[in-house]
C-alpha positions in Angstrom: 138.1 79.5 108.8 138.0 80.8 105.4 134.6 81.0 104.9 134.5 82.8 108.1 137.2 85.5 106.9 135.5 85.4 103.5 132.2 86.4 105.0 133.7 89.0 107.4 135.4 90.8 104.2 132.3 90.8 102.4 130.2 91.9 105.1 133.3 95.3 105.6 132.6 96.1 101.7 128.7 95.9 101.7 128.2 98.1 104.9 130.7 100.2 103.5 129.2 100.7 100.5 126.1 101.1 101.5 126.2 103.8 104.0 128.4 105.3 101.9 126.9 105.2 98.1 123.0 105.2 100.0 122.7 106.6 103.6 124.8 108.8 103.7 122.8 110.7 101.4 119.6 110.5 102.7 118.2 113.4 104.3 116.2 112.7 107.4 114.4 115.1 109.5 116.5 117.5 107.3 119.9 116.2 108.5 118.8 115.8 112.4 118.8 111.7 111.7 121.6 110.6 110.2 121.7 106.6 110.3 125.4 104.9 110.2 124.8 101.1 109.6 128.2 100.8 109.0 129.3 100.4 113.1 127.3 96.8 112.7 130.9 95.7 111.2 132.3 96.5 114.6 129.2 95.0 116.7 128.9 92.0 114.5 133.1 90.4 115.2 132.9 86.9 116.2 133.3 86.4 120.1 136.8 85.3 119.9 138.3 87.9 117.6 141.5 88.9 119.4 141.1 92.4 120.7 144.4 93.7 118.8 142.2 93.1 115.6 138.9 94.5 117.0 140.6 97.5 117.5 142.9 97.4 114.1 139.4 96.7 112.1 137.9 99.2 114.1 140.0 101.8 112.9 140.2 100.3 109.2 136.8 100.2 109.2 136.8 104.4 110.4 139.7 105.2 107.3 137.5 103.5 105.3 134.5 105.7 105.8 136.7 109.0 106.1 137.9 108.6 102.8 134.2 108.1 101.4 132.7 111.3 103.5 136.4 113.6 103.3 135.8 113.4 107.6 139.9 113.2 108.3 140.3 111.0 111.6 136.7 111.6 112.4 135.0 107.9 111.5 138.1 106.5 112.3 138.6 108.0 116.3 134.9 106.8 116.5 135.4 103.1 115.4 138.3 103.0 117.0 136.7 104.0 120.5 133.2 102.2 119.5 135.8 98.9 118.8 137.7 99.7 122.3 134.2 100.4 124.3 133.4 96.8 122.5 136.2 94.9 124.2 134.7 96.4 127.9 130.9 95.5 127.0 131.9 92.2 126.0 133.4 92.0 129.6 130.5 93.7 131.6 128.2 91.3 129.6 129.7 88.2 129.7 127.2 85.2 130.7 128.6 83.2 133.6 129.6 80.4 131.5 131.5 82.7 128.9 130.9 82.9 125.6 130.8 80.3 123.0 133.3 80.7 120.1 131.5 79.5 117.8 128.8 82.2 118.3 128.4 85.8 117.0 127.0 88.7 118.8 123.5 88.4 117.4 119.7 88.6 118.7 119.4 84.8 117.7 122.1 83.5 119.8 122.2 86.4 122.5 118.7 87.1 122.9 116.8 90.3 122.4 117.7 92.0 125.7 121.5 91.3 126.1 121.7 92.4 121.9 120.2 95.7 122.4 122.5 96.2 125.7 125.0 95.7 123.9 124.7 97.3 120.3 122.6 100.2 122.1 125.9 101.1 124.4 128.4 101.0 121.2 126.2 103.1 119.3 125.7 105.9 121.7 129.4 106.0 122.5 130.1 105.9 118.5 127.5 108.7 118.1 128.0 110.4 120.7 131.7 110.8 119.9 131.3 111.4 116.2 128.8 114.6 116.8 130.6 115.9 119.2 133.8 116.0 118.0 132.3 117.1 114.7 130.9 120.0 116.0 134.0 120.5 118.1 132.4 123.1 121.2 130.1 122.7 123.4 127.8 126.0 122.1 125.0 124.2 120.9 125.7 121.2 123.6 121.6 120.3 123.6 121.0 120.4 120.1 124.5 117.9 119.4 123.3 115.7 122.2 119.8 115.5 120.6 121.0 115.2 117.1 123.6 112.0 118.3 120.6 110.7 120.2 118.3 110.7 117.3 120.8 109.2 115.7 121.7 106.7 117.6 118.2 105.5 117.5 117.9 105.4 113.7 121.1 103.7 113.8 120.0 100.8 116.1 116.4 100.3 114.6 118.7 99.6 110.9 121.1 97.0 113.5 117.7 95.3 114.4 115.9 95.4 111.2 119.4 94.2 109.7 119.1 91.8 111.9 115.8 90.6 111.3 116.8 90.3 107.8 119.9 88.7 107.7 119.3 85.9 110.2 117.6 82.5 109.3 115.7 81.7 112.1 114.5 83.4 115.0 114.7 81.8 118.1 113.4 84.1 121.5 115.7 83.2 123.9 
């Protein structure tokens, strides 16, 4: 159980970090991409975390980035919602036999299809969220919706390839 919390915490500070000391400055498509690893915190909770802490990490993990990018409430609202929108995925996708405890929400004990489902739904709400209530009006309602898309994208190719990197081995299911 400790190593478990252990890893969690550690996992919080280095996606932290990261988006925040490396992708969020990086300047893609010149600012039409903008990749937030981060939400893999969120997507990445063990099956049986209760759903009062999904949604209380959820929204520590959102303060956490607002105070890095000066975004008052706006990472946090997102997380928050992305960590909410997690509890109802977890419902809509849930094998017939439940889910194992033991497991995490990952391609190698999921499988490819059921993992991008999944991460791809949370992302889009995130993103789609996040932009929007950025920009706060509905003026340039294409250009936000093809910004959060893009986004989104980026976002879940660095899950996958995170994914790809982190895991030990591979197993299709």
């Amino acid at each position: 159980m400790i190593a478990i919390v252990r890893n969690q915490v550690l996992s919080f500070l280095l996606l932290v970090l990261l988006q925040a000391l490396v992708l969020d400055h990086l300047d893609l498509a010149h600012g039409w991409v903008v990749p937030y690893l981060y939400v893999l915190f969120i997507i990445g909770l063990p099956f049986n975390t209760p759903p009062w802490a999904t949604l209380v990490l959820g929204f520590v993990l959102g303060l956490a980035m607002d105070f890095f990018s000066s975004t008052p409430g706006l990472h946090a609202g997102a997380c928050t919602l992305m960590a909410y929108a997690r509890l109802l995925m977890l419902r809509i996708l849930a094998p017939r036999d439940g889910y194992d405890p033991l497991k995490r929400p990952d391609v190698q004990h999921m499988g490819l299809t059921w993992y991008m489902t999944f991460t791809g739904v949370l992302v889009l709400i995130h993103h789609l969220w996040l932009f929007f209530v950025e920009v706060y009006r509905f003026d340039d309602f294409l250009s936000t919706l093809l910004r959060a898309l893009m986004s989104a994208a980026a976002t879940l190719l660095l899950c996958l390839l995170a994914q790809a990197l982190t895991t030990r081995e591979f197993r299709p299911r």
